[in-house]
N, C-alpha and C positions, 0 to 999 in steps of 0.2 A: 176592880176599884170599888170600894167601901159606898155607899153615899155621900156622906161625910166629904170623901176626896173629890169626888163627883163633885158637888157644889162649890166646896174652894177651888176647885180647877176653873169651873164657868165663872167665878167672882173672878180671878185671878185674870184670864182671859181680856174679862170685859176691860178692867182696869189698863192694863197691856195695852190695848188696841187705843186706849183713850189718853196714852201718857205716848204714843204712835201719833195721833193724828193732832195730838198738842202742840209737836214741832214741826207739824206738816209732812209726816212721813209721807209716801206714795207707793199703792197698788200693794197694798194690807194681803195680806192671802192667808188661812187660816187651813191647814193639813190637818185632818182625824184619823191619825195612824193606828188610833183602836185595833183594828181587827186587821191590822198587816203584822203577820207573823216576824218575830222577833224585831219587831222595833222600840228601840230604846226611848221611846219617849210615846205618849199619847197623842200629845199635837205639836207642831208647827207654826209657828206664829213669822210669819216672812214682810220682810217690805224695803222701800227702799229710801236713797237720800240723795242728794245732787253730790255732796262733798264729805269729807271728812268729818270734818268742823259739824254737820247736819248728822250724819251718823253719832257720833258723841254726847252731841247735844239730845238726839231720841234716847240713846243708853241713857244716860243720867235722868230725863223723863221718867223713862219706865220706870227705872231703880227709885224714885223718888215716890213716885206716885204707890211702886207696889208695897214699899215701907210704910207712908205715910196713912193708905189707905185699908189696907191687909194684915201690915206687920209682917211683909215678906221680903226678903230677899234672895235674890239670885242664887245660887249653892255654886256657882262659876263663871265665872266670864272671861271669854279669850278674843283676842284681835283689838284691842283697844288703842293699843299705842299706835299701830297701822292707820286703823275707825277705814278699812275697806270693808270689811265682813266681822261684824262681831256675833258673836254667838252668847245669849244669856242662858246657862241652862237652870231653871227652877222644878228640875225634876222631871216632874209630870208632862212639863210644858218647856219648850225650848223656843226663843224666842232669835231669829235672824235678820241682824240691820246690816244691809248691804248697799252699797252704791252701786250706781244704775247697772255699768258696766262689767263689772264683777258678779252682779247676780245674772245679768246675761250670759257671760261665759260658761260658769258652775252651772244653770237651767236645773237649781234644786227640784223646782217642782216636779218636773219630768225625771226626775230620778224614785220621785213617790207617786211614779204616776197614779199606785193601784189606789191613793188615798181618796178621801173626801174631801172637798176642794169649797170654801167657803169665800168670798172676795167681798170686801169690804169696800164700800163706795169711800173714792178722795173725799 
């Protein structure tokens, strides 16, 4: 990664987290899969929601803020109609809004266990 990409990743990042804790997301968790062989993305940006309705309403957050703030948008987003686990992917950075129960059962993190593990205070 360029600098260049480097920096708009950490803007990118920061924004995320903050269009996250605008609708009250909970237990932000932030994976740097940098230096894990063959993973599709740099980082992980995880967290969760009580409902549906709370899931949706953080997508449309993010999405709003990374537009308004960036001029970025998502390059994909899946699980929306369900809003149990959406997945935003913006390349670099993949962003996953989950409800409580659901990100319990998948235990993503511990599938990354080798990553760098960042946790964002509620």
């Amino acid at each position: 990664m360029n600098q260049q990409t480097v920096t708009k990743t950490e803007a990118l990042k920061e924004v995320i987290v903050k269009g996250i804790q605008e609708i009250k997301g909970q237990k932000i968790t932030i994976l740097d899969l940098r230096n894990i062989e063959n993973a599709s993305t740099s980082f992980f940006i995880i967290c969760e929601a009580t409902s549906n309705t709370q899931v949706n309403a953080i997508v449309g957050s993010v999405e709003k803020m990374c537009f308004e703030l960036l001029d970025e948008k998502p390059w994909h987003i899946e699980g929306a109609r369900e809003a149990e686990w959406v997945l935003m992917d913006f390349v670099n950075l993949v962003v996953h809004v989950f409800q409580k129960e659901v990100r319990e059962h998948y235990k993503l993190e511990e599938l990354w266990g080798d990553a760098i593990f960042e946790t964002i205070d509620d």
